[in-house]
N, C-alpha and C positions, 0 to 999 in steps of 0.2 A: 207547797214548795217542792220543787224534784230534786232531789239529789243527787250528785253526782254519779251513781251506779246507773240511775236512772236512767238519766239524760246519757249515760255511754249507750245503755241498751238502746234508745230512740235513735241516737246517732247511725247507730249498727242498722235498726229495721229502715230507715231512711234511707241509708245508702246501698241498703239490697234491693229497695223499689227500686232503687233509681238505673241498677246494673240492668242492660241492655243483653235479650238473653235472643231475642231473633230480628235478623235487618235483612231485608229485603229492598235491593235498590235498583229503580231501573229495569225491574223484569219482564222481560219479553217470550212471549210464547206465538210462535208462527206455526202453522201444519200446510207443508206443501209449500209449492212456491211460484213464482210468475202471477199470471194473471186468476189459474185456478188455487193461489195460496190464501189461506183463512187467517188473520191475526187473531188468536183467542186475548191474548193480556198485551196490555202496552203501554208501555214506563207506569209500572207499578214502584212505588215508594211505601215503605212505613216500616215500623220496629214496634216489637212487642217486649216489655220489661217482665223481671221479675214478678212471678204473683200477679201479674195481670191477665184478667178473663177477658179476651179479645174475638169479636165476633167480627168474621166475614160474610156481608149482605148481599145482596144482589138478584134479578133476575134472572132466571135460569138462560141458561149458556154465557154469562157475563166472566167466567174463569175461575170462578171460586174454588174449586175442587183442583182444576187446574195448578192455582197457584200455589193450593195445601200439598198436594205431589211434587210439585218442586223442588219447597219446602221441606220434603219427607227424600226428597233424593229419589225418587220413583220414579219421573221421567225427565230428560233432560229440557234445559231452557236454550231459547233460541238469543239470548243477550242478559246484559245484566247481572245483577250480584248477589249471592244467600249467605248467612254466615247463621252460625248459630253458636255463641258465644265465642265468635270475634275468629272463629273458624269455617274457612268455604265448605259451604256443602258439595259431598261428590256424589253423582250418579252412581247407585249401588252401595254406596258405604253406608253401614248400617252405625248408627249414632245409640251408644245404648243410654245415653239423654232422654232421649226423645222414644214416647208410645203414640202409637198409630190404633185412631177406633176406626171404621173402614161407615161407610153409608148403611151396609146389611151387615146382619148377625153374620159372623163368620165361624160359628162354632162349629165343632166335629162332630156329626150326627153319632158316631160310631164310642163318644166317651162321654162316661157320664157327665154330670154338673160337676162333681170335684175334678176330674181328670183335665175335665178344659179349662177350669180356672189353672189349676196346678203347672198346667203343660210347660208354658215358659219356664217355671223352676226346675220342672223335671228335665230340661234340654239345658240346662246353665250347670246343671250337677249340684243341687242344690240337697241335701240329703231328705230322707224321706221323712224324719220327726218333725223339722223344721218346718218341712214340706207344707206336712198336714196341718200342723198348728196357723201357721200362714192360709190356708185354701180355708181352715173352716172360720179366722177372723174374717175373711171377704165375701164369706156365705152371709157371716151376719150381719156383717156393714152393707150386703145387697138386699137384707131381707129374703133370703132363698133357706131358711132354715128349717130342714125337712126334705130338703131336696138335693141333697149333696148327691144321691146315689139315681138318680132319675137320668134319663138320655133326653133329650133334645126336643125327642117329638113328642113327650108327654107335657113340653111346658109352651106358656103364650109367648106372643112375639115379644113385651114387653120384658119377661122371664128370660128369655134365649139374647137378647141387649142389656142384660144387665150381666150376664155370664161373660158376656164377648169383653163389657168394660171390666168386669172385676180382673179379667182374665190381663187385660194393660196393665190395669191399676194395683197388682199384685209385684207385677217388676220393680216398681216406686219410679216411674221417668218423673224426672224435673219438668219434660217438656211434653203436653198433649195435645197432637192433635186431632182433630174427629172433625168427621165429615158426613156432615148431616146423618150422624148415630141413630134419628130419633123419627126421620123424614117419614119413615113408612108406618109408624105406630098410630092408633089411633087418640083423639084431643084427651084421654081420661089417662090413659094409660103413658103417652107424652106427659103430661102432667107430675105422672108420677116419678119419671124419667129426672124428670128440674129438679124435682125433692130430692132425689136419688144422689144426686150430680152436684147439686147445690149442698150438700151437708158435707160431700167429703171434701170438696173443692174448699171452702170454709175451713174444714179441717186441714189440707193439706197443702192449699197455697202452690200449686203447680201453674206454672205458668203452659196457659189454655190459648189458642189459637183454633177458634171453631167453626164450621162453616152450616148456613145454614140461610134459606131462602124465607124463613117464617119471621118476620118483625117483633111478634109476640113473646116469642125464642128466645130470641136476639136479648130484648129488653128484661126477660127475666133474669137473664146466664151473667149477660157478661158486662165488664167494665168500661168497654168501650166498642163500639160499631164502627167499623170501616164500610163503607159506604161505596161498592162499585158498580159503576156504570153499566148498560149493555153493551152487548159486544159490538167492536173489541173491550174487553176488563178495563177501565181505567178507573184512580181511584177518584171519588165524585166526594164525598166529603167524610171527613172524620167525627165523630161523636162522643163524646163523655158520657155515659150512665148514670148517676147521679143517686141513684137510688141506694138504702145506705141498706148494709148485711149487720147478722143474716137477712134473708129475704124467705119472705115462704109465697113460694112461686103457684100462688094459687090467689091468696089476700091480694097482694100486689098488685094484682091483675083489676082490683076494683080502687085502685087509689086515682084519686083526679090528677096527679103528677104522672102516671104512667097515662094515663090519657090524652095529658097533654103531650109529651115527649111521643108518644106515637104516633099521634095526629102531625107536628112537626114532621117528623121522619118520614112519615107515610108521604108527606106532598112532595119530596124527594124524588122517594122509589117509584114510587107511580107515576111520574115522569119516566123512570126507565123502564118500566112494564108498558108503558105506553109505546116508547120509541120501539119495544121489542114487537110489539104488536104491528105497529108500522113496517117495519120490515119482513 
């Protein structure tokens, strides 16, 4: 039987699922105009809650990256609506909510592995004990222990993405987005990338907004797939993930439920890899 403490606590984490922390309504993205104008996205809908790991699909050139910039305030839209908790996103305003993982490593060849993790502390005025006590817990929550003082070019690509995330995920945003962080790694070293990503995310409950063209990805990461079309973006259908956490994103990968749910989804997308091909 739950007792009352209890059932306040459940009340509490139910009705933080439930707060709506990104809405996107209606979003329209044009480049150019008249007859030589390209519609990239068009009436895009959906919201991302609380805690939810939310994966954007798609074919390439379909807007996904597109719509994460939007989203991020990076480039303007051509209609429609963003809010990120129940506030318009502005072009250039910087939301310190929200961390941005970029598609490539973005680290500074010129500092070492502590300095680029630390960087955002060090520009907030964050003092230097706290500093360092901070940069060396996210050395070891990345597994880079040993390497605090190495530069850039001494480590693998998988090594230089996990500095660039530790380096977000050191500010604490509520809200993450990344944009295919992981596209250019190779299958062993991706893999390790899910392990990586999936243990803190588990721990830390950030609400994730990912993008990523890998079905695989998709189904390991997050809680739900959006499903958009080729271009122009539209969204083509929404997905539940079903698969219960933790997850270790390598077993997973042999379970006849992720088989199934892939095989599904796959006859989808391949419908829009198809049409992209047609065109």
């Amino acid at each position: 039987m739950i007792g009352a403490p209890q059932r306040m606590k459940l009340a509490a984490v139910n009705a933080a699922s439930e707060r709506v922390r990104i809405t996107v309504q209606n979003l329209d993205k044009r480049y150019g105009s008249g007859e030589i104008g390209v519609t990239a996205v068009d009436k895009v809908s959906f919201e991302v809650r609380q805690g939810e790991f939310v994966a954007l699909l798609g074919p390439s050139g379909c807007g996904k990256s597109t719509i994460l910039n939007m989203v991020a305030g990076l480039i303007p839209r051509s209609g429609g609506d963003i809010a990120i908790d129940q506030d318009e996103v502005r072009l250039g305003e910087v939301n310190r909510k929200v961390g941005y993982v970029f598609q490539r490593d973005t680290v500074f060849p010129w500092r070492t592995v502590e300095a680029n993790i630390g960087y955002g502390l060090e520009i907030a005025g964050v003092a230097a004990a706290e500093r360092k006590d901070k940069v060396a817990r996210a050395i070891a929550t990345a597994g880079l222990e040993g390497f605090g003082g190495k530069f850039p070019r001494t480590l693998s690509g998988g090594m230089r993405q996990r500095v660039a995330l530790m380096r977000t995920l050191i500010m604490e945003p509520e809200i993450l987005l990344m944009d295919e962080p992981f596209g250019a790694l190779d299958t062993h070293t991706k893999l390790e990338m899910h392990k990586t990503l999936l243990e803190i995310w588990e721990r830390e409950r950030q609400t994730v907004l990912f993008v990523t063209h890998d079905l695989g990805e998709a189904l390991t990461l997050a809680s739900r797939i959006i499903l958009l079309s080729a271009r122009p973006g539209r969204l083509k259908e929404d997905f539940e993930v079903p698969f219960i956490r933790p997850r270790d994103a390598v077993s997973l990968r042999e379970t006849p439920e992720f088989g199934r749910l892939y095989s599904h989804i796959w006859h989808s997308l391949g419908e829009e890899f198809r049409r992209t091909k047609a065109d």
